[in-house]
PAROKOL-668740 format. One record per atom (N, C-alpha, C, O, CB): x, y, z; residue in one letter. Coordinates in steps of 0.2 Angstrom, whole numbers, padded with zeros to 4 digits, always signed. Glycine has a CB too. Example, Ala and Ser with C-alpha at 12.3 -4.5 7.8 and 13.67 -1.06 7.14 Angstrom:
<tordrens>
+0066-0028+0039A +0062-0022+0039A +0066-0016+0039A +0071-0017+0042A +0057-0022+0045A +0064-0011+0035S +0068-0005+0036S +0064+0000+0039S +0067+0006+0040S +0070-0003+0029S 
</tordrens>
This chain:
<tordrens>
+0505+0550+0566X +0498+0548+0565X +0498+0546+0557X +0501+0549+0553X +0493+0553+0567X +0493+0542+0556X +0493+0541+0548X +0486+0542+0545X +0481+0540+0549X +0497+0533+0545X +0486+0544+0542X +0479+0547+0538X +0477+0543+0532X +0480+0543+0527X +0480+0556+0535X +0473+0540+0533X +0469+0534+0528X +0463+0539+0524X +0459+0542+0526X +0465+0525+0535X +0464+0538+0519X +0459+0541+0514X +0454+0536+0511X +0458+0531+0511X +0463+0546+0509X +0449+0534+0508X +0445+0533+0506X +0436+0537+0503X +0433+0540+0507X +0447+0529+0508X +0434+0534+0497X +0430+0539+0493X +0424+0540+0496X +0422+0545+0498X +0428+0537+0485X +0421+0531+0498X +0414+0533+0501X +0413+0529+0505X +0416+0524+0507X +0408+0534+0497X +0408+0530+0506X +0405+0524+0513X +0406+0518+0514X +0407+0515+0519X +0398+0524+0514X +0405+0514+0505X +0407+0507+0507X +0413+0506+0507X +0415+0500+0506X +0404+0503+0504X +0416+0509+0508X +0424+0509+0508X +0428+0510+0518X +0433+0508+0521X +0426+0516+0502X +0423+0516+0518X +0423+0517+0525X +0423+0514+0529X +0427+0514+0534X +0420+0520+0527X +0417+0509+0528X +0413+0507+0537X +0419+0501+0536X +0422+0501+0542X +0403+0503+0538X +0421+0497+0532X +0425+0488+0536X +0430+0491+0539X +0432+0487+0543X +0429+0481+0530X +0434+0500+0537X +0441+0502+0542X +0436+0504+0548X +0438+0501+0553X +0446+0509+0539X +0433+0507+0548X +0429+0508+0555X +0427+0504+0560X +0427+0505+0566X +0424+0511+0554X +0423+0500+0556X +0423+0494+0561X +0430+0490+0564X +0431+0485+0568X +0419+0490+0557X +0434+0493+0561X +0440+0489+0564X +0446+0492+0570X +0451+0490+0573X +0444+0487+0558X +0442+0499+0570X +0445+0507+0574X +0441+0505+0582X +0436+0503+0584X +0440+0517+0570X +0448+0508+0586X +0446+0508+0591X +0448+0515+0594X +0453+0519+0592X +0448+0502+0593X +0444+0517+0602X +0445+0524+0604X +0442+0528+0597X +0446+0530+0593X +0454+0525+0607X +0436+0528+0597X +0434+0533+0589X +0431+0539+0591X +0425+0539+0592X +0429+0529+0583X +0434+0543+0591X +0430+0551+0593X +0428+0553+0586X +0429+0548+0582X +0436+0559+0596X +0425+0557+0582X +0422+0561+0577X +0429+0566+0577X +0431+0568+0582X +0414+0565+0579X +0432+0567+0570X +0437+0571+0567X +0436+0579+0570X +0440+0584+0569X +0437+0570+0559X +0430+0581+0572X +0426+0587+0569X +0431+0593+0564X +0433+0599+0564X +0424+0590+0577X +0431+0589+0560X +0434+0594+0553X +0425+0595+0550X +0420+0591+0549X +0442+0588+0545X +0427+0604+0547X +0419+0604+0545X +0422+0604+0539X +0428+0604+0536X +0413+0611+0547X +0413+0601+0537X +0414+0596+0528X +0420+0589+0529X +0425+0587+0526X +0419+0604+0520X +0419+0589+0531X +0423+0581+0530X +0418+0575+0536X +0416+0576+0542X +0433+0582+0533X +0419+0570+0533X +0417+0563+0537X +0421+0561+0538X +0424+0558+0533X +0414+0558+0536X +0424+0562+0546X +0432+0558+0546X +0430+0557+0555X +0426+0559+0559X +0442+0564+0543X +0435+0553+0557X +0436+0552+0563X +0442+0548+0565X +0446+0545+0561X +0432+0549+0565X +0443+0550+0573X +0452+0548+0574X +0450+0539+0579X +0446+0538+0583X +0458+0558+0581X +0455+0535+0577X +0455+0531+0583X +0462+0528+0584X +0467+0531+0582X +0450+0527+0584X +0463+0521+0585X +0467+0517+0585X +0466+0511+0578X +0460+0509+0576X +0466+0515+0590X +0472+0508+0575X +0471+0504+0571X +0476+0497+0571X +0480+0498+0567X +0471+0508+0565X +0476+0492+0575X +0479+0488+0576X +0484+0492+0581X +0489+0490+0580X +0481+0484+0570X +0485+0496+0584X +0489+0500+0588X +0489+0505+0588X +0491+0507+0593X +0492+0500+0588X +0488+0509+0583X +0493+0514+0577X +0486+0520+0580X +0480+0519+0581X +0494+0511+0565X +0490+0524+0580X +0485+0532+0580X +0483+0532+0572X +0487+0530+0568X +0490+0540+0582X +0477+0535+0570X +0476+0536+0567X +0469+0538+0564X +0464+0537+0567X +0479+0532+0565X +0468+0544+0556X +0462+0547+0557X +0460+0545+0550X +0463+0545+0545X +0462+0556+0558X +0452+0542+0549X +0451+0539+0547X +0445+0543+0541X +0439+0545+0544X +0450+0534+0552X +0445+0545+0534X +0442+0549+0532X +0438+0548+0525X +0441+0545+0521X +0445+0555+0532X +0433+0549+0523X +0430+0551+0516X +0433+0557+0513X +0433+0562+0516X +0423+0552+0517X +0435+0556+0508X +0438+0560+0502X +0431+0563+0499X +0430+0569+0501X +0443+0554+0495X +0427+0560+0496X +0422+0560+0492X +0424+0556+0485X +0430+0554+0484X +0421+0567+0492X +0419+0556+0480X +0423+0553+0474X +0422+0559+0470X +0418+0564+0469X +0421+0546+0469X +0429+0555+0466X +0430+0561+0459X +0437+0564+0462X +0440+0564+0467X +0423+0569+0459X +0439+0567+0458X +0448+0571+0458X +0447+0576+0460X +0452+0578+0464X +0454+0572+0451X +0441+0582+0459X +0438+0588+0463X +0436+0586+0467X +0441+0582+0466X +0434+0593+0462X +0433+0584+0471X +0431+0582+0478X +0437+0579+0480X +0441+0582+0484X +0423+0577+0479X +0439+0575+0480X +0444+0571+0483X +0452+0575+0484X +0456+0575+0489X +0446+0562+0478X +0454+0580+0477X +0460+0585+0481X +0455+0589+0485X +0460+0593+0488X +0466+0589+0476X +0450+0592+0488X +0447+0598+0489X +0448+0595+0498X +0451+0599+0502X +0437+0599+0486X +0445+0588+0500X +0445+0585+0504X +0451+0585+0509X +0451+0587+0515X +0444+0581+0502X +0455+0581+0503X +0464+0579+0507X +0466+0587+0508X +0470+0587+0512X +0471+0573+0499X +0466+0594+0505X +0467+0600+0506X +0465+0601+0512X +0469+0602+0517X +0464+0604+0502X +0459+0601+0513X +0458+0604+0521X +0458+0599+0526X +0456+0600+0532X +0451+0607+0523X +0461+0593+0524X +0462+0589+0529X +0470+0592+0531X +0472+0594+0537X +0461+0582+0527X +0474+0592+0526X +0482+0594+0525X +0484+0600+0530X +0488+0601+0534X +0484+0596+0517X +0478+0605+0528X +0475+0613+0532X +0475+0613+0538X +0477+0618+0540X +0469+0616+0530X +0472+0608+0542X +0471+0608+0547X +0473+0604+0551X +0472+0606+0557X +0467+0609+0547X +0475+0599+0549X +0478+0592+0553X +0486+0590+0556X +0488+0584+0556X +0477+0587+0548X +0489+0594+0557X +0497+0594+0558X +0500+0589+0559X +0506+0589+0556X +0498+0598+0563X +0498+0583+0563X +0503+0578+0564X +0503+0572+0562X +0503+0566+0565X +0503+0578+0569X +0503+0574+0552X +0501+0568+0550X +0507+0566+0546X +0510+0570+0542X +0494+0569+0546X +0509+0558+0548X +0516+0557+0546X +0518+0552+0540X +0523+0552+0537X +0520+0554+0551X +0510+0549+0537X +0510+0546+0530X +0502+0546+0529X +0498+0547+0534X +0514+0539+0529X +0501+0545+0523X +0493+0545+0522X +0494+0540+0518X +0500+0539+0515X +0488+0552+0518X +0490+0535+0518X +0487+0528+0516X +0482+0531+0511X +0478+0535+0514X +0483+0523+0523X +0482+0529+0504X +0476+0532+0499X +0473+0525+0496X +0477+0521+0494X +0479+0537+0493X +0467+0525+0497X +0465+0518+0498X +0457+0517+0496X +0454+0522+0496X +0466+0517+0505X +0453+0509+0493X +0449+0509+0493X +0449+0504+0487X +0454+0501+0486X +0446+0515+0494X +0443+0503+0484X +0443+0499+0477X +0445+0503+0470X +0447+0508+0468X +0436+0496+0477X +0444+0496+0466X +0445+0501+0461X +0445+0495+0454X +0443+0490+0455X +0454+0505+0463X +0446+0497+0447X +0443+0492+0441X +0450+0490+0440X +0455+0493+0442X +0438+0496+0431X +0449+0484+0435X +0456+0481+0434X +0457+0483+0426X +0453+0481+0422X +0456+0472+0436X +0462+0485+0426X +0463+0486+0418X +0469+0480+0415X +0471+0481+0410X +0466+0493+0417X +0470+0474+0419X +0475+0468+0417X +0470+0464+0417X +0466+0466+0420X +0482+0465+0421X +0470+0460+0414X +0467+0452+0414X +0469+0448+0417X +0467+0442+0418X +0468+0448+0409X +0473+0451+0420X +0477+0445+0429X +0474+0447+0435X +0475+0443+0440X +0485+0447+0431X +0470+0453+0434X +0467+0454+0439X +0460+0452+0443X +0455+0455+0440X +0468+0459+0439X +0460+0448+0448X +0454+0447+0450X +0450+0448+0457X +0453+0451+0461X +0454+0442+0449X +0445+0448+0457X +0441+0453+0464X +0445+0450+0469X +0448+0445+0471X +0430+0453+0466X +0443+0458+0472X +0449+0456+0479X +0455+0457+0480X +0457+0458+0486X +0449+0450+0479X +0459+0456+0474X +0467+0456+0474X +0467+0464+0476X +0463+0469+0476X +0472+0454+0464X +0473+0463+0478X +0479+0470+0481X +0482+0472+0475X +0486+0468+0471X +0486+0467+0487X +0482+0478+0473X +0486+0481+0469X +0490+0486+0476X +0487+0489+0480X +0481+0485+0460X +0497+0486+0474X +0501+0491+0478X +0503+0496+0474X +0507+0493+0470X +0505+0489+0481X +0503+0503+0472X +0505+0506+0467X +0512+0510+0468X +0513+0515+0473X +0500+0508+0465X +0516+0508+0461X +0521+0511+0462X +0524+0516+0456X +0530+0517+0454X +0524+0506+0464X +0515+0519+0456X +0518+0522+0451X +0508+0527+0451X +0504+0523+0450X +0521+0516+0444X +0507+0532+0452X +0500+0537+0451X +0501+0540+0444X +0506+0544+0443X +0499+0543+0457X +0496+0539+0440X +0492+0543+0434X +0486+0545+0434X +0481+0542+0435X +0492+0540+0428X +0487+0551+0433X +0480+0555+0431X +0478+0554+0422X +0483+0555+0418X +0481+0565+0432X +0474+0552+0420X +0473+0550+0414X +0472+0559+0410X +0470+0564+0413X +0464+0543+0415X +0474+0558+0404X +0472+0565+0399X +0465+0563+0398X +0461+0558+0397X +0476+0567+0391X +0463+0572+0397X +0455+0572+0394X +0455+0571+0389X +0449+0572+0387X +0451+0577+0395X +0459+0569+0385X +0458+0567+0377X +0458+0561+0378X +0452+0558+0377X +0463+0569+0372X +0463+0556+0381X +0463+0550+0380X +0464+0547+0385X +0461+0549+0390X +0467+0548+0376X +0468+0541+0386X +0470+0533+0390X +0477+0537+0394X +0479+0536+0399X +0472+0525+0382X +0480+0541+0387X +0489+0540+0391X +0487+0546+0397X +0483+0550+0396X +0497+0543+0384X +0491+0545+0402X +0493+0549+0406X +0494+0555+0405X +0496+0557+0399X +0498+0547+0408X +0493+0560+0409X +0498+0566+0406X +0501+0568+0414X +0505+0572+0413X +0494+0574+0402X +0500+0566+0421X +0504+0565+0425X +0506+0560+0427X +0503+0555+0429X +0502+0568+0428X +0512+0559+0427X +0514+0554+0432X +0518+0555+0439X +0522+0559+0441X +0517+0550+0429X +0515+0550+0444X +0521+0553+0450X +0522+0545+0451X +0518+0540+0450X +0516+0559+0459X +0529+0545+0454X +0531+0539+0458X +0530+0538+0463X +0531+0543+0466X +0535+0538+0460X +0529+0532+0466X +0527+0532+0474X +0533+0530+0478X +0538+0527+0476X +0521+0526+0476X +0532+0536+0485X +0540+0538+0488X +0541+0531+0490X +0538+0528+0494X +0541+0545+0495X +0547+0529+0486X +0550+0524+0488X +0553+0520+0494X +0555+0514+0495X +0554+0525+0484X +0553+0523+0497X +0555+0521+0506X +0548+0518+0507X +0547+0512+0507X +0557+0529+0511X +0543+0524+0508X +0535+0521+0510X +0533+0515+0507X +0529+0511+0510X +0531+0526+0509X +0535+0514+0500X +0532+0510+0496X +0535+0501+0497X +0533+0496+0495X +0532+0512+0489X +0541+0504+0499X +0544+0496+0501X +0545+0495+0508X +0547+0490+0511X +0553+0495+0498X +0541+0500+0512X +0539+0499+0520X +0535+0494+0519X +0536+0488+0519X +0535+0505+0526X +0529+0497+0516X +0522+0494+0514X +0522+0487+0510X +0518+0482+0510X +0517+0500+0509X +0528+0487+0507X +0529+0479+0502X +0529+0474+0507X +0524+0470+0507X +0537+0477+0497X +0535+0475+0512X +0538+0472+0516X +0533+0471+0523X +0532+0465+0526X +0544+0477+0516X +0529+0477+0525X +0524+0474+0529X +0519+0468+0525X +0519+0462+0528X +0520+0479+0531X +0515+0469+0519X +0512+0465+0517X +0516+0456+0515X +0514+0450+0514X +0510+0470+0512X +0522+0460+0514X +0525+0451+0514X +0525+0449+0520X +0524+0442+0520X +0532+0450+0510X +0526+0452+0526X +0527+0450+0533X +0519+0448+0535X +0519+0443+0539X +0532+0456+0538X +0515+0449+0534X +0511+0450+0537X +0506+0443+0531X +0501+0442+0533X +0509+0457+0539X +0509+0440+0524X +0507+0434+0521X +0501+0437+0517X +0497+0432+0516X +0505+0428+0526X +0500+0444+0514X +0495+0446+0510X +0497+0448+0505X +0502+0451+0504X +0491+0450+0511X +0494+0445+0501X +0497+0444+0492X +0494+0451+0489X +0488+0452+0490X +0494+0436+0488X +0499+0454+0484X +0499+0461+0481X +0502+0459+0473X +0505+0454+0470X +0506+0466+0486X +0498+0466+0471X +0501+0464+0462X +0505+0471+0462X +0501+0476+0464X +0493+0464+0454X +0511+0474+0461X +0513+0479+0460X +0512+0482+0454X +0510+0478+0449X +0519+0478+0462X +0512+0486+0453X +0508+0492+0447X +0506+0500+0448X +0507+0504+0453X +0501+0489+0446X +0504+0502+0441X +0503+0508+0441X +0494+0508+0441X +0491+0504+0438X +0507+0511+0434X +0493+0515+0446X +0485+0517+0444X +0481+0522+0443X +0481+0527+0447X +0482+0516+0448X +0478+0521+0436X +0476+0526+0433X +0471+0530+0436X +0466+0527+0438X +0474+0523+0428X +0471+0537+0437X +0465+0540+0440X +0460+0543+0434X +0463+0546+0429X +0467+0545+0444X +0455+0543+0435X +0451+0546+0428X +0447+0548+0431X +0444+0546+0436X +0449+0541+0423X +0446+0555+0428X +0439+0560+0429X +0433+0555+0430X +0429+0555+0435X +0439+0565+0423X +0432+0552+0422X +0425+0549+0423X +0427+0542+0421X +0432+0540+0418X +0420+0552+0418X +0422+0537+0424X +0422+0532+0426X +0424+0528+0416X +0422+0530+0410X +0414+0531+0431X +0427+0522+0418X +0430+0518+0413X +0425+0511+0414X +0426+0506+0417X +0438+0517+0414X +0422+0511+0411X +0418+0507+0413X +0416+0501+0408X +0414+0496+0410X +0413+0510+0414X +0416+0501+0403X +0416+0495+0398X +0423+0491+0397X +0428+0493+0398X +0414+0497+0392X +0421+0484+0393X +0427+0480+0394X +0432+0483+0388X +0438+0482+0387X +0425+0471+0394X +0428+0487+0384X +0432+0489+0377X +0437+0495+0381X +0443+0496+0379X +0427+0492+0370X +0434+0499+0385X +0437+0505+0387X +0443+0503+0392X +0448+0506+0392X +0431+0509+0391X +0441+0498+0395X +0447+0496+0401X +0451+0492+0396X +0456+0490+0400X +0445+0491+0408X +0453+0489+0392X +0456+0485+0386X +0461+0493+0384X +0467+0493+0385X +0448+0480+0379X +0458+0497+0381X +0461+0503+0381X +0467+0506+0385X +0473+0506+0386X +0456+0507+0381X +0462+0508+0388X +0465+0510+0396X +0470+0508+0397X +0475+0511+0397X +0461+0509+0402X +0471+0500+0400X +0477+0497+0401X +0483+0497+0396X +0489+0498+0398X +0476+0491+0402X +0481+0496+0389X +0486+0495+0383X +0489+0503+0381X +0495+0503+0379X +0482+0492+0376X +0485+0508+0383X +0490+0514+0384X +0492+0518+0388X +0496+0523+0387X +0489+0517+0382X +0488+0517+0394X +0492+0520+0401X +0500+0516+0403X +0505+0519+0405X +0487+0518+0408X +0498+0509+0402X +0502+0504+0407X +0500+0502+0413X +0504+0499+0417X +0508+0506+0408X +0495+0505+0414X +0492+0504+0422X +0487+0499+0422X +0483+0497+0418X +0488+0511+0425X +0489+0495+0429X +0485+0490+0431X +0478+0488+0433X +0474+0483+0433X +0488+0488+0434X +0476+0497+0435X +0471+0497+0437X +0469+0505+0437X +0472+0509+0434X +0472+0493+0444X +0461+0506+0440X +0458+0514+0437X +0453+0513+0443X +0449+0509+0446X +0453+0514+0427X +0456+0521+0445X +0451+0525+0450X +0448+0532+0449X +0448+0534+0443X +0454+0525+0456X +0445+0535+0455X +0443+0542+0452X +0445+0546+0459X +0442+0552+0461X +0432+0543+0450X +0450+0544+0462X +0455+0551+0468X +0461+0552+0468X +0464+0557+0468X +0456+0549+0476X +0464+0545+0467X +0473+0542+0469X +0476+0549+0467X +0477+0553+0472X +0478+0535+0461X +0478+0550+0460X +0481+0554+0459X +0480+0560+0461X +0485+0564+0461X +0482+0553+0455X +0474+0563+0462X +0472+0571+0465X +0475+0569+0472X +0479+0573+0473X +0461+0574+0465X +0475+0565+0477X +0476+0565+0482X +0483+0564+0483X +0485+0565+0488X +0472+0561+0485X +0487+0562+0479X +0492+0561+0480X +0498+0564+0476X +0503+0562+0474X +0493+0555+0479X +0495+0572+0473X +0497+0578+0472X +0497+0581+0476X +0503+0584+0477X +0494+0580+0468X +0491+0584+0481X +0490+0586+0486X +0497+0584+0489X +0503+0586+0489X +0485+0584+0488X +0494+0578+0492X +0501+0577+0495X +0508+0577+0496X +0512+0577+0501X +0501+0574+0494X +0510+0577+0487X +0516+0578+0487X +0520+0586+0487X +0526+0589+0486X +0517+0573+0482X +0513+0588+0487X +0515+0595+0487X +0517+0598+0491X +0520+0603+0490X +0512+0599+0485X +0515+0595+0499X +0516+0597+0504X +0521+0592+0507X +0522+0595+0513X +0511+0597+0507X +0523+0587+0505X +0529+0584+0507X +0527+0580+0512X +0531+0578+0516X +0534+0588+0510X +0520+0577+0511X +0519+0571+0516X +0520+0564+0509X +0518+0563+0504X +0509+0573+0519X +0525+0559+0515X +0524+0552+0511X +0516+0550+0511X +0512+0552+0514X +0528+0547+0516X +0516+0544+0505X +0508+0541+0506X +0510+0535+0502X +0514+0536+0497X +0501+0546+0501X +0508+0530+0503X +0506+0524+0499X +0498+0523+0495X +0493+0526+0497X +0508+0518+0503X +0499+0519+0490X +0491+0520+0488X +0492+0511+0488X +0497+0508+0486X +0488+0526+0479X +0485+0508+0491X +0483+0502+0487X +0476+0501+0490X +0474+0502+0496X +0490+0495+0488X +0473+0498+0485X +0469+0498+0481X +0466+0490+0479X +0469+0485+0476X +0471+0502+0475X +0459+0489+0481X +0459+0480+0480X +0453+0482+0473X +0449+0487+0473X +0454+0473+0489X +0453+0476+0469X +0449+0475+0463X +0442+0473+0465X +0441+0467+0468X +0452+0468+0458X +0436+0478+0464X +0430+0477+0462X +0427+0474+0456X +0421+0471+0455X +0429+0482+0463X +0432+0477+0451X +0427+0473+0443X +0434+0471+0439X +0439+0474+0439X +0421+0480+0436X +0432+0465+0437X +0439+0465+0432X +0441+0468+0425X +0439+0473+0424X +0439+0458+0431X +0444+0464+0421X +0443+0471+0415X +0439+0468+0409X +0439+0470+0404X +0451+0475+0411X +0436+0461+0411X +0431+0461+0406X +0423+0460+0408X +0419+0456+0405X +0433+0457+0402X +0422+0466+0414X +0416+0464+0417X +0414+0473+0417X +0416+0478+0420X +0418+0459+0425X +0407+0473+0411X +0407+0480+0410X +0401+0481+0417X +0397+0477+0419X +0404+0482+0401X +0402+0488+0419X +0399+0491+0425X +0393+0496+0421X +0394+0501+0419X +0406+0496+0430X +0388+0493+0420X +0382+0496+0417X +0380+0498+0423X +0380+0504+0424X +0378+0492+0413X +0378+0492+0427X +0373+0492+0432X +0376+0497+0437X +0372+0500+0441X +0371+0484+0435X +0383+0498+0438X +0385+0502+0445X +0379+0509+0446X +0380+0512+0451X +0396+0505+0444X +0375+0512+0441X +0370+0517+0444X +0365+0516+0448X +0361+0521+0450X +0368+0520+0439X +0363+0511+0450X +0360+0507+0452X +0360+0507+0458X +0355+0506+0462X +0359+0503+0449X +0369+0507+0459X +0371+0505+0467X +0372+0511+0472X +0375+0516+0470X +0378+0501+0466X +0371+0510+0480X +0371+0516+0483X +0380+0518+0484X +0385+0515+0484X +0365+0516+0491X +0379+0523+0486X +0386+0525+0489X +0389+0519+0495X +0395+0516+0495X +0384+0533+0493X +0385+0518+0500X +0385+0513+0506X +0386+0505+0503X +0388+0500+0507X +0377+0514+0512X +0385+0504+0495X +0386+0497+0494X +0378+0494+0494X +0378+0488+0493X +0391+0494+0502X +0374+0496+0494X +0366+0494+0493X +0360+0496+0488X +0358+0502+0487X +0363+0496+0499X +0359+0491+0485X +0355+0491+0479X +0350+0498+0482X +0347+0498+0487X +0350+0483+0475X +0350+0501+0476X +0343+0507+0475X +0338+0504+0471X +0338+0505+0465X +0346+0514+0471X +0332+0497+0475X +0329+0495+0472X +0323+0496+0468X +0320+0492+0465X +0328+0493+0475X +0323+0502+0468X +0318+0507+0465X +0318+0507+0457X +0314+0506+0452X +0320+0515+0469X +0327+0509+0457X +0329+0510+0450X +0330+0505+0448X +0329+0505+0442X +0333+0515+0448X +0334+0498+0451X +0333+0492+0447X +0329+0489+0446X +0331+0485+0443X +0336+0489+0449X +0321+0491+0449X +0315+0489+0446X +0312+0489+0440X +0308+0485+0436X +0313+0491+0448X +0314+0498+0439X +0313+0500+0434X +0317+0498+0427X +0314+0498+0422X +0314+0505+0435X +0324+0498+0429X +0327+0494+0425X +0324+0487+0420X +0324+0487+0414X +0330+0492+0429X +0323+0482+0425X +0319+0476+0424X +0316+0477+0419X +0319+0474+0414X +0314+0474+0429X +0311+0480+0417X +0305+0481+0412X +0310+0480+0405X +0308+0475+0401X +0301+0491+0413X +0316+0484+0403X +0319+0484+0398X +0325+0480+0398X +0328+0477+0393X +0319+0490+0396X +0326+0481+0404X +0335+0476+0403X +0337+0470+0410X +0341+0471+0414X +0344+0484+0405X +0332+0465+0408X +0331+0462+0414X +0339+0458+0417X +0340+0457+0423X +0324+0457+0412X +0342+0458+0413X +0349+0456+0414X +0353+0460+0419X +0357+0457+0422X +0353+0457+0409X +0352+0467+0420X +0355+0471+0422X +0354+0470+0432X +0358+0471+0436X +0352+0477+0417X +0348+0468+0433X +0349+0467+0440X +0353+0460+0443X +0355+0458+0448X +0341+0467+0443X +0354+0458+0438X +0359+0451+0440X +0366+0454+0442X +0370+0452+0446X +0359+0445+0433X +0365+0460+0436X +0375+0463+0437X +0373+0467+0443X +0378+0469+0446X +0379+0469+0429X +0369+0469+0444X +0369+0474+0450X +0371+0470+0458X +0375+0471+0462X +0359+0479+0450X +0367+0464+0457X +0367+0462+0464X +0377+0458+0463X +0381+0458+0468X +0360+0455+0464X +0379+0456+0456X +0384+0454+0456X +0391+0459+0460X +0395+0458+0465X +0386+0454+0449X +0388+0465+0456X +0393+0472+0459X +0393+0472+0465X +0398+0472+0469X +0392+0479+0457X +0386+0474+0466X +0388+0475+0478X +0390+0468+0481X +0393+0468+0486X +0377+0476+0484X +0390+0463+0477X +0394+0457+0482X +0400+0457+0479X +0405+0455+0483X +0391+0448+0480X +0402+0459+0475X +0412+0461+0472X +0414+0468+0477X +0420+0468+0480X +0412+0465+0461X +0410+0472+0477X +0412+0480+0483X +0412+0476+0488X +0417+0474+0490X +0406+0488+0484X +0408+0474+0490X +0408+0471+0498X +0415+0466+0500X +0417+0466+0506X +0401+0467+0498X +0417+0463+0494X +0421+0457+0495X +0429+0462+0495X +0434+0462+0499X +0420+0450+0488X +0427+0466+0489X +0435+0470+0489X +0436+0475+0495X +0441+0477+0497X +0435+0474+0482X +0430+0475+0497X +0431+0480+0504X +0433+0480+0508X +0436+0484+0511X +0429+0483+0507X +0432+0474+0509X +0433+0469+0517X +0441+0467+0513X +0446+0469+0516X +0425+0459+0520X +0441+0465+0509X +0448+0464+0509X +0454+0470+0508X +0460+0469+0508X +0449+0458+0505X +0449+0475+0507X +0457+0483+0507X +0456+0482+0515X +0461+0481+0519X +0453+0495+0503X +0452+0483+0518X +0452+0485+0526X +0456+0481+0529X +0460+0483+0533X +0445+0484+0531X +0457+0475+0527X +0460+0472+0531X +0469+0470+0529X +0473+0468+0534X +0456+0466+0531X +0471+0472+0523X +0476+0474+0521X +0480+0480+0522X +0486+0482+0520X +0476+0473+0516X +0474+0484+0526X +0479+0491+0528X +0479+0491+0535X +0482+0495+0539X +0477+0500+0524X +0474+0486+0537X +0475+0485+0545X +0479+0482+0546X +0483+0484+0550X +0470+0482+0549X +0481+0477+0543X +0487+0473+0542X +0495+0475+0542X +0500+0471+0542X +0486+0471+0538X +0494+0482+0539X +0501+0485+0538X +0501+0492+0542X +0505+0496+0544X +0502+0485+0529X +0496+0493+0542X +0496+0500+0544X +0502+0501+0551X +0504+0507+0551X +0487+0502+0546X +0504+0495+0556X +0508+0496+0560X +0516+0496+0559X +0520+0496+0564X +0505+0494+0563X +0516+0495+0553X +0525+0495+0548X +0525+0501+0547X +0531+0503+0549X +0526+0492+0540X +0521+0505+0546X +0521+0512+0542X +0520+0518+0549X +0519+0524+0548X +0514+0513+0536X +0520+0515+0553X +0518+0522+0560X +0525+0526+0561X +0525+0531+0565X +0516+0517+0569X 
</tordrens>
């Protein structure tokens, strides 16, 4: 069975909608559920965001879940190259946890190489185009274009999330294979002011972008930009690990 992780809801529903035979996981504290995925058994779950919530998550899933034979780590994520645009596939072949001081890494893990050239090899077979790279995990969010200009020039990483790497510690601690990939929500010179604005599920919280208005009337233009970028990158992770997901069974 293969265990597909991602952070939150709008990340969730385009794999779910694409599950078939879907019981409820019943793992307590977790939103997950098991069905089919282009064939493939498989249990479909919310991490939470953040590197504590997201290893706390993949833990009691690991705890309790026995017959799991790779985990898919997965969802959107910011681009830290200038080559990257919404939508694209980064495949990673390489996880960093960012230091709390700076940009550079202070862990790095390789992605197990077997799994990672199953996953190449599906995605080439199956005609979906991938940027190979390293992805940065960061406690807190990187969000301006000066910060991701950073970020990339001293990680070396292509791209920046807030699980990969907690989940793929976990993981490796227990000797489960995983691949991670990840489609571009913002590029790296597109600063994420407005993302507070946006709900977990992908939907303006009109209330506070109202309020907004009064002083930063710009800002609901980026808001509506971002939920049409999540939405676009989401649908297109779902369908790239539906796409592969039955190379990797």
């Amino acid at each position: 069975m293969i265990l597909i992780l991602c952070a939150f809801r709008a990340e969730f529903a385009p794999l779910h909608a694409r599950l078939q035979a879907v019981k409820d996981a019943g793992l307590q504290s977790v939103k997950g559920c098991y069905g089919t995925l282009a064939g493939v058994k498989v249990m479909l779950a919310e991490s939470g965001i953040g590197m504590r919530r997201a290893r706390a998550t993949a833990r009691r899933i690991f705890d309790n879940v026995r017959e799991i034979d790779c985990a898919i780590l997965t969802g959107v994520a910011g681009a830290l190259s200038a080559q990257l645009k919404i939508g694209d596939l980064v495949l990673a072949d390489r996880v960093m946890a960012r230091s709390d001081n700076g940009y550079r890494p202070e862990i790095t893990l390789d992605a197990p190489s077997d799994y990672y050239e199953r996953a190449a090899a599906a995605l080439n077979r199956r005609g979906i185009a991938y940027v190979r790279g390293a992805i940065l995990t960061s406690k807190l969010p990187i969000s301006t274009a000066v910060e991701k200009r950073l970020a990339g020039a001293q990680s070396g990483a292509v791209a920046v999330d807030m699980e990969t790497a907690a989940i793929s510690l976990e993981a490796q601690e227990r000797g489960h294979p995983y691949i991670a990939m990840r489609t571009i929500m913002d590029t790296a010179d597109h600063d994420l002011a407005a993302a507070r604005f946006a709900n977990a599920d992908g939907t303006v919280q009109y209330g506070k972008a109202a309020a907004a208005l009064l002083t930063h009337p710009g800002m609901v233009f980026g808001v509506i930009r971002l939920v049409r970028n999540l939405r676009r990158a989401a649908d297109a992770m779902a369908t790239a690990v539906a796409r592969s997901a039955p190379y990797l069974d």
